[in-house]
LUMVO-627316 format. One record per atom (N, C-alpha, C): x, y, z. Coordinates in steps of 0.2 Angstrom, whole numbers, plus 2048, in hexadecimal, padded with zeros to 3 digits. Example, Ala and Ser with C-alpha at 12.3 -4.5 7.8 and 13.67 -1.06 7.14 Angstrom:
8427E4827
83E7EA827
8427F0827
8407F5823
8447FB824
840800827
This chain:
83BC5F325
83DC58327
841C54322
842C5631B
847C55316
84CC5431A
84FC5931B
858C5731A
857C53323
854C51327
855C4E32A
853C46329
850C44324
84EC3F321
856C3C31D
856C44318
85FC41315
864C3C318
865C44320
86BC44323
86BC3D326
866C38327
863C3332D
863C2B329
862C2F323
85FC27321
864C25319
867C2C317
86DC2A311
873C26316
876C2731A
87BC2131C
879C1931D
871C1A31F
86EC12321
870C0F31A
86BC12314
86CC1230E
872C0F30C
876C1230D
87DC12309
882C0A30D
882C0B315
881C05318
87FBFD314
878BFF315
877BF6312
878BF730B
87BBFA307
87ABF7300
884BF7303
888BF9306
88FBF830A
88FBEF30C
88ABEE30F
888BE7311
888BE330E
884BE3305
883BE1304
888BDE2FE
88BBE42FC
88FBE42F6
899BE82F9
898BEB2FE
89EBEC2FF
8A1BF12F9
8A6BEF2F6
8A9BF32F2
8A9BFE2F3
8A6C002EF
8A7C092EF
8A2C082F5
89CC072F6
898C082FA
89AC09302
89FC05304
8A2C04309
8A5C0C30C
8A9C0D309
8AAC14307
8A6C1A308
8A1C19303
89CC1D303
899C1E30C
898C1930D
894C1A312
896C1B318
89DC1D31A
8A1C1E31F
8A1C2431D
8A4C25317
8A4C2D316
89EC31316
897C30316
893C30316
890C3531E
893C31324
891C30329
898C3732C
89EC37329
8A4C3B32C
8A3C40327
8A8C3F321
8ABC4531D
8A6C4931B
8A2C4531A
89AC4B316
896C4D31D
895C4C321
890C4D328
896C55329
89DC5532A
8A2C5832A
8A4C5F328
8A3C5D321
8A1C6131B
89DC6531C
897C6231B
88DC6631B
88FC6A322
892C68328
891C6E32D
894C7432C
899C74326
89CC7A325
896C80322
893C7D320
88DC8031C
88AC8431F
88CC8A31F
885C8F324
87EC8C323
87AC91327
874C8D327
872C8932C
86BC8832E
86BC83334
862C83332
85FC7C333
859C7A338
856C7C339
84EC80337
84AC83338
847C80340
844C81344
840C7E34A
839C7D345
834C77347
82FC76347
82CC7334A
826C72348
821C6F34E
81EC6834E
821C66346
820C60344
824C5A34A
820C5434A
822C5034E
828C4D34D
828C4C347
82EC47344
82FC41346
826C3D349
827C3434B
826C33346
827C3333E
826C30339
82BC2D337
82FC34336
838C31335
83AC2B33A
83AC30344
83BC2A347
839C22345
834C21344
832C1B342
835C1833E
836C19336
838C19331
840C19334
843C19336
84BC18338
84DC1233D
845C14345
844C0C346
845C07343
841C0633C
83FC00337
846C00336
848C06333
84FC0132C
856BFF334
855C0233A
85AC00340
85CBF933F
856BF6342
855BEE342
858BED33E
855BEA336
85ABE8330
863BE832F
861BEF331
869BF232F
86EBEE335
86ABED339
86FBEB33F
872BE233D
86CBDF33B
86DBD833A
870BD7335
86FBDB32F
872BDD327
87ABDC32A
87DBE132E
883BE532E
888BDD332
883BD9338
885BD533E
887BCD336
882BCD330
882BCA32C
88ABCA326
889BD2324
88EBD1322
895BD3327
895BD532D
89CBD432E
89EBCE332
89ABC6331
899BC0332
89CBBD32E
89CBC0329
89ABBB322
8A2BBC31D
8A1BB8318
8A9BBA313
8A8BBD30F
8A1BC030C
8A1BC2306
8A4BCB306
8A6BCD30B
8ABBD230D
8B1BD330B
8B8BD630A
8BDBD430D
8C0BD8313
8C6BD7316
8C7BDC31C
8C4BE331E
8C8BE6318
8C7BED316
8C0BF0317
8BCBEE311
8B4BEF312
8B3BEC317
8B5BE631A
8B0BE5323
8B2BEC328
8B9BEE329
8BBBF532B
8B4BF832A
8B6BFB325
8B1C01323
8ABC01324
8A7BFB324
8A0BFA324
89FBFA32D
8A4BF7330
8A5BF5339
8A3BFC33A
8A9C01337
8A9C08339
8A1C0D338
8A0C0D332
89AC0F330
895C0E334
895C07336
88CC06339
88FC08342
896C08343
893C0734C
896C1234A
897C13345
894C1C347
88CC1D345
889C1A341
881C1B33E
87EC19347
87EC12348
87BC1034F
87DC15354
881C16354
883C1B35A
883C2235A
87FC24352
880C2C353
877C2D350
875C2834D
86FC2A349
86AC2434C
86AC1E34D
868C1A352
865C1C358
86BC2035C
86BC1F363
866C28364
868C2A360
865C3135F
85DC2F35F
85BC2C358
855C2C358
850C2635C
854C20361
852C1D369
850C2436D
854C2936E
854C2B373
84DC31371
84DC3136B
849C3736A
83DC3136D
83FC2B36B
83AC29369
838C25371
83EC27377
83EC2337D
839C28382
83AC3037C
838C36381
830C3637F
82DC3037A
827C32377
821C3337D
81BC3637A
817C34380
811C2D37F
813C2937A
80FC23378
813C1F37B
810C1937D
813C1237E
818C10376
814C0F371
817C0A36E
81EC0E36C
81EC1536B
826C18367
82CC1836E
828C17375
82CC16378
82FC0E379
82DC09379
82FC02378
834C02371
831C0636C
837C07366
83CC08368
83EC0C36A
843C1336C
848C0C373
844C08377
846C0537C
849BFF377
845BFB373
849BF5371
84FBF836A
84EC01366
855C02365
85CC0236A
85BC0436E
861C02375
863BFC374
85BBF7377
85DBEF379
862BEC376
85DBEF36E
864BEA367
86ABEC366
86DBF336C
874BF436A
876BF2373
874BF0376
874BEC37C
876BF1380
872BF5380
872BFC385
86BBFE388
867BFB389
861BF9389
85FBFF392
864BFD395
865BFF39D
864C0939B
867C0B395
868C13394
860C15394
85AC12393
855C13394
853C16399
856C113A0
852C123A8
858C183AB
85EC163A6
863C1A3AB
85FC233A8
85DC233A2
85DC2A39D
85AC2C3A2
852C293A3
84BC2D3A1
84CC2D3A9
84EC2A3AE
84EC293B5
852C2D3BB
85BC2D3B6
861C2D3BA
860C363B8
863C343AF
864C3B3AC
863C413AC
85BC403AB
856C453AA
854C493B0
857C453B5
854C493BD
85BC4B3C0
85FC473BE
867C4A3C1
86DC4C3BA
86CC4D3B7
86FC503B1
871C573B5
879C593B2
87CC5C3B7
87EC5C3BC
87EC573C0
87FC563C7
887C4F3C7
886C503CE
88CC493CD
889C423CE
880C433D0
87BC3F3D0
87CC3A3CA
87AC3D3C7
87CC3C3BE
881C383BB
884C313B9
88AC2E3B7
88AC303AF
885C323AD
887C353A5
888C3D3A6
888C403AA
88AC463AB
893C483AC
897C483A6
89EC493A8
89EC4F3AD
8A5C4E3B1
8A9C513B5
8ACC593B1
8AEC5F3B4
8B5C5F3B0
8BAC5C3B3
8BEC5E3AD
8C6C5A3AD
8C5C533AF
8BEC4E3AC
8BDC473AB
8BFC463A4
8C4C423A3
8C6C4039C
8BFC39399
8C0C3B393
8B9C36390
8BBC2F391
8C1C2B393
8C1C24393
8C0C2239E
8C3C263A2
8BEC263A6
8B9C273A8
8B5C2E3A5
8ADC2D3A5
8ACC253A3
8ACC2139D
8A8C1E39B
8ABC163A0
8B1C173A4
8B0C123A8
8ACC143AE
8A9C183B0
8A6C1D3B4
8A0C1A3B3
89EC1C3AD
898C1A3A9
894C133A9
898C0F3A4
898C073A6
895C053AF
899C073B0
899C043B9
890C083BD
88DC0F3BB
88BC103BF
886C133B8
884C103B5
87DC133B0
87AC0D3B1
879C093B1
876C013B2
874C013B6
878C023BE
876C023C6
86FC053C9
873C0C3C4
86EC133C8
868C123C3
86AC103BD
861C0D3BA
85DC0A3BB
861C033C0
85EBFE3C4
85BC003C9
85EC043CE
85DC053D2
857C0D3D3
856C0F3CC
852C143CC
84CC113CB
84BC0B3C6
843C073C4
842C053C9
848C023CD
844BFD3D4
841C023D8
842C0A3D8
840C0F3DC
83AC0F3DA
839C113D5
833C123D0
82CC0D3D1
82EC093D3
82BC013D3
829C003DA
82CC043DD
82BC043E6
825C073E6
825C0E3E3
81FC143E3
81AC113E0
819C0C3DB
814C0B3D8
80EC093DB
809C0C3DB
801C0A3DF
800C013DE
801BFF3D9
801BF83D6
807BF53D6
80BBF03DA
810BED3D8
80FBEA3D1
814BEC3CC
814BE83C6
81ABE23C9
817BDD3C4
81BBD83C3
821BD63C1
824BD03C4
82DBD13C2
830BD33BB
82ABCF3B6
82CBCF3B0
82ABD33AD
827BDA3AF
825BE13AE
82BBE53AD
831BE33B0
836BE73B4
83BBE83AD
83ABED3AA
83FBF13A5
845BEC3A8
849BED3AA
850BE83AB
850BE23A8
848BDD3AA
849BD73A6
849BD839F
847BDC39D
845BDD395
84BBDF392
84FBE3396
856BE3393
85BBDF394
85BBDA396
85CBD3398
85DBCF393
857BCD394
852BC838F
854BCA388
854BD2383
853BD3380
85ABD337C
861BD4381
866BD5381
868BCD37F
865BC8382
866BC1381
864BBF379
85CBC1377
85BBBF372
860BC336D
861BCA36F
866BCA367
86DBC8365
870BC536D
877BC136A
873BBA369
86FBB636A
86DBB2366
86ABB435E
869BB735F
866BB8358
86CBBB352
872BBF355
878BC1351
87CBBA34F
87BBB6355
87EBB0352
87CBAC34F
874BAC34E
872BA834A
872BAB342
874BB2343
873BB333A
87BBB3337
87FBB333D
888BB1339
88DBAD33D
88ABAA344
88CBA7346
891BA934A
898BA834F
89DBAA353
89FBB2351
89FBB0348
8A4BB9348
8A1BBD348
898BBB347
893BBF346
892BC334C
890BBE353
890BC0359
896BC635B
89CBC4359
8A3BC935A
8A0BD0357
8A0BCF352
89EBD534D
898BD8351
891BD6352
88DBD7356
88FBDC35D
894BD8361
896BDC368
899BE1366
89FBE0360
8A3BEA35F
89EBEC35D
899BEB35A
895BF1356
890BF635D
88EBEF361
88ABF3366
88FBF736C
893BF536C
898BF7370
89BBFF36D
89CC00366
89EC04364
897C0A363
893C07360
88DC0D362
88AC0D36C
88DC0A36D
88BC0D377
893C12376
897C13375
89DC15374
89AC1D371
897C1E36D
894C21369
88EC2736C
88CC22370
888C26376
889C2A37C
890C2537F
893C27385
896C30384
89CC3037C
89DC34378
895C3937A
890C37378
88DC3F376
88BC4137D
88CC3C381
886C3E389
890C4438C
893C3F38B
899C4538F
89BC4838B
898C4C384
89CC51381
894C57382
88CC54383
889C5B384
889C5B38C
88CC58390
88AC5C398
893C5B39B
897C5A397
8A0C5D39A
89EC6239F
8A0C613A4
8A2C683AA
89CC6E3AC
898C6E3AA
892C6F3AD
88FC6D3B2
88CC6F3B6
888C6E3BB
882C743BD
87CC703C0
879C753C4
87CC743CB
878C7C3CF
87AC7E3D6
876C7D3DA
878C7B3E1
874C783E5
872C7C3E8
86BC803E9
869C853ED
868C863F1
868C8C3F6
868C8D3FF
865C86402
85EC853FF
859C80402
85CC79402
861C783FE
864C723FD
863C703F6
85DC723F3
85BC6D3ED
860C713E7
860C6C3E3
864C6D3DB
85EC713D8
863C773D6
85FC7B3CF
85DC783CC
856C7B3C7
854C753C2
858C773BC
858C723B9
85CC733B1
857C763AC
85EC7B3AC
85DC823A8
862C803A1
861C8639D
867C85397
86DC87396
86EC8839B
877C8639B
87AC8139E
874C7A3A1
878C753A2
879C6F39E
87BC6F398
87BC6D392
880C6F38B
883C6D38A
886C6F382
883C7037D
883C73378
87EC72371
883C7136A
882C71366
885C6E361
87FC7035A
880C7535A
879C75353
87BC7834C
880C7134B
884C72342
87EC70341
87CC7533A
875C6E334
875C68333
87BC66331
87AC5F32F
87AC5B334
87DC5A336
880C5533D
87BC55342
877C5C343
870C5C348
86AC57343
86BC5833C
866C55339
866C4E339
86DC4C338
86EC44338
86BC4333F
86EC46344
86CC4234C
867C4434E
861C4834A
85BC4834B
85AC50353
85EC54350
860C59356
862C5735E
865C5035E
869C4F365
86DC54366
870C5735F
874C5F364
872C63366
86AC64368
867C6A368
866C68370
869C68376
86BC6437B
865C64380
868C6E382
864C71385
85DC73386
85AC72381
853C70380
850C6C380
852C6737F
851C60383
852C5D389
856C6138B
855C5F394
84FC64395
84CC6C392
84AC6E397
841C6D395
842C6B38E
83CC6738C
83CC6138A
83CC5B38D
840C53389
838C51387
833C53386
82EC4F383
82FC5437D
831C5C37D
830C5D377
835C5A36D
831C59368
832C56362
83AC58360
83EC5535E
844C5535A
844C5E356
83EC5A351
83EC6234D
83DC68350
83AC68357
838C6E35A
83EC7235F
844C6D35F
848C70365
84CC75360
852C79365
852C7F363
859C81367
85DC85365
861C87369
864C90369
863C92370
866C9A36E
86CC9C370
86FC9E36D
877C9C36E
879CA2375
874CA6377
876CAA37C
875CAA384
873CA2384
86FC9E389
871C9A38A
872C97383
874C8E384
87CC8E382
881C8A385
888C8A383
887C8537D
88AC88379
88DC84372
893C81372
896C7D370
89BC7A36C
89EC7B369
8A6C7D366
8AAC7F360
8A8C7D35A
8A7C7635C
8A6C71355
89FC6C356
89DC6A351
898C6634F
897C61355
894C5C356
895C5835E
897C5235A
898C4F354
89EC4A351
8A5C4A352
8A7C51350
8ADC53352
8AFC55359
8A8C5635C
8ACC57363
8ADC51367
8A9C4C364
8A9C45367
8B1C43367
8B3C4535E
8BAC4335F
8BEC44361
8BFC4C363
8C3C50367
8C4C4A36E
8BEC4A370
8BAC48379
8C0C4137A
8C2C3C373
8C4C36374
8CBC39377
8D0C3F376
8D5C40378
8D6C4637C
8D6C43382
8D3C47389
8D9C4E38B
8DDC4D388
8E0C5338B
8E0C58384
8DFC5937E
8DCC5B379
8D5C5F37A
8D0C5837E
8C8C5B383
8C9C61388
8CFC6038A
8CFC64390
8D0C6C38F
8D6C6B389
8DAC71388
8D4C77385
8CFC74381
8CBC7537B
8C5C78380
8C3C73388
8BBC7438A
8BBC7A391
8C1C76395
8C1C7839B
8C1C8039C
8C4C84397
8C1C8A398
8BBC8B397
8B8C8B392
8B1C8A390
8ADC8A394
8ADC81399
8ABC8339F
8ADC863A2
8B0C893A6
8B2C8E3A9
8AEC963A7
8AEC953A5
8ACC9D39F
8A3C9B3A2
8A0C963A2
899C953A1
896C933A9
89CC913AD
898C913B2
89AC973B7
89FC9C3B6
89ECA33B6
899CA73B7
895CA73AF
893CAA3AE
888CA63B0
88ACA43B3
883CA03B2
881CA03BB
């Protein structure tokens, strides 16, 4: 659990004293998150699996989320910045929210307790993605791989596509999966029960709340940053399922999700910062099993060239994605 603690909680670290004081630290804490995560994957070496839970870290990155987020909305509001370092600091927190954040919501939404799951839900809310809760656990998880799916790329769908794709039909098919869910219920629960208003509601109090700790440019800063870690997530949803798909069988029904419908990604460091979100395959085929425990066999599961940071990169210039993936897939749904 060491270097997943490191990988997870040295950028948060390096962040708010960036917040606070600016100057080298600004620096640091960008570089922190790219050149060194970048570096360390060069490292042979990888991740033991275990059997350890790892809700203690979860937790523990819960706590410092909140702060960091209000810390970050405060100083890029505020003057005690100048340009330069508000760049850097902007940069910094919407890649941490969006790669270590959004990682450890999603790990703590799959919990099987109430309370880690309300965590993991109002981590989303306060990057006002709150809706990725009902679309993950509702949409994803039962049509992942399919064209059911709006987080499921296409091939030869470019990533600025997808994520208009995406915007438009993650929120709907979320909605419209808990009003299904709600239909079945032996008990009608009540309006204000209804995940959608929480994400509402919740999405309201934190632009009032950004405004009140820096006021107009607070609020500004507030929206790119949540907007930039939703950006962050879209990136990681269309770089592990690109072009894959499951087969419809004689019966009509979708094959169940097996491990070649997924990409994997398991450099050490970069898996350790996002808490094994590159260990993809495993997670769909077991989603309540623990971060520490997932696992990938590269003769089963497709892998990735590169770390899933850099493939994010690659992903933002689509005909570079293409050049790079579309055999790959091709190669994997061949052979599967």
């Amino acid at each position: 659990m060491f270097w997943y603690a490191v990988a997870s909680l040295t950028p948060a670290v390096l962040l708010g004293l960036a917040a606070l004081t600016g100057g080298p630290f600004a620096v640091l804490a960008l570089l922190s998150i790219t050149v060194v995560v970048f570096l360390l994957d060069k490292l042979s070496g990888s991740l033991p699996n275990t059997e350890e839970s790892g809700r203690r870290l979860s937790l523990i990155l819960a706590a410092v989320h909140f702060p960091l987020l209000g810390l970050g909305v405060w100083a890029l509001g505020g003057m005690s910045l100048n340009t330069l370092e508000k760049l850097l600091l902007f940069t910094g927190l919407g890649l941490y929210f969006g790669q270590v954040s959004n990682s450890n919501a999603h790990e703590l939404i799959h919990a099987t307790s109430r309370w880690p799951r309300r965590i993991g839900s109002a981590i989303y809310v306060s990057l006002l993605h709150g809706h990725h809760v009902s679309a993950h656990l509702r949409v994803h998880h039962v049509h992942a791989a399919t064209d059911a799916d709006p987080n499921s790329a296409r091939t030869g769908e470019g990533f600025w596509a997808y994520v208009v794709r995406v915007f438009q039909g993650e929120f709907m098919q979320g909605l419209e999966a808990e009003n299904a869910h709600r239909v079945r219920a032996r008990t009608k629960p009540a309006i204000w029960n209804h995940p959608y208003v929480g994400y509402v509601v919740g999405a309201a109090v934190m632009l009032l709340l950004a405004f009140m700790i820096a006021g107009g440019k607070g609020l500004i800063a507030y929206l790119a940053i949540a907007l930039y870690a939703q950006l962050q997530l879209l990136l990681s949803d269309y770089v592990q399922h690109y072009g894959l798909r499951r087969e419809v069988q004689p019966d009509g029904r979708t094959e169940p999700m097996g491990p070649h419908h997924s990409w994997n990604a398991p450099k050490w460091y970069s898996s350790a910062m996002m808490l094994n979100a590159p260990k993809h395959s495993d997670h769909h085929m077991r989603p309540s099993r623990a971060f520490p425990a997932l696992e990938v066999t590269p003769d089963t599961m497709p892998v990735l060239p590169h770390s899933l940071p850099v493939m994010a990169v690659i992903a933002l210039f689509p005909p570079l994605w293409r050049r790079l993936m579309d055999r790959r897939v091709a190669k994997w749904r061949k052979s599967t």
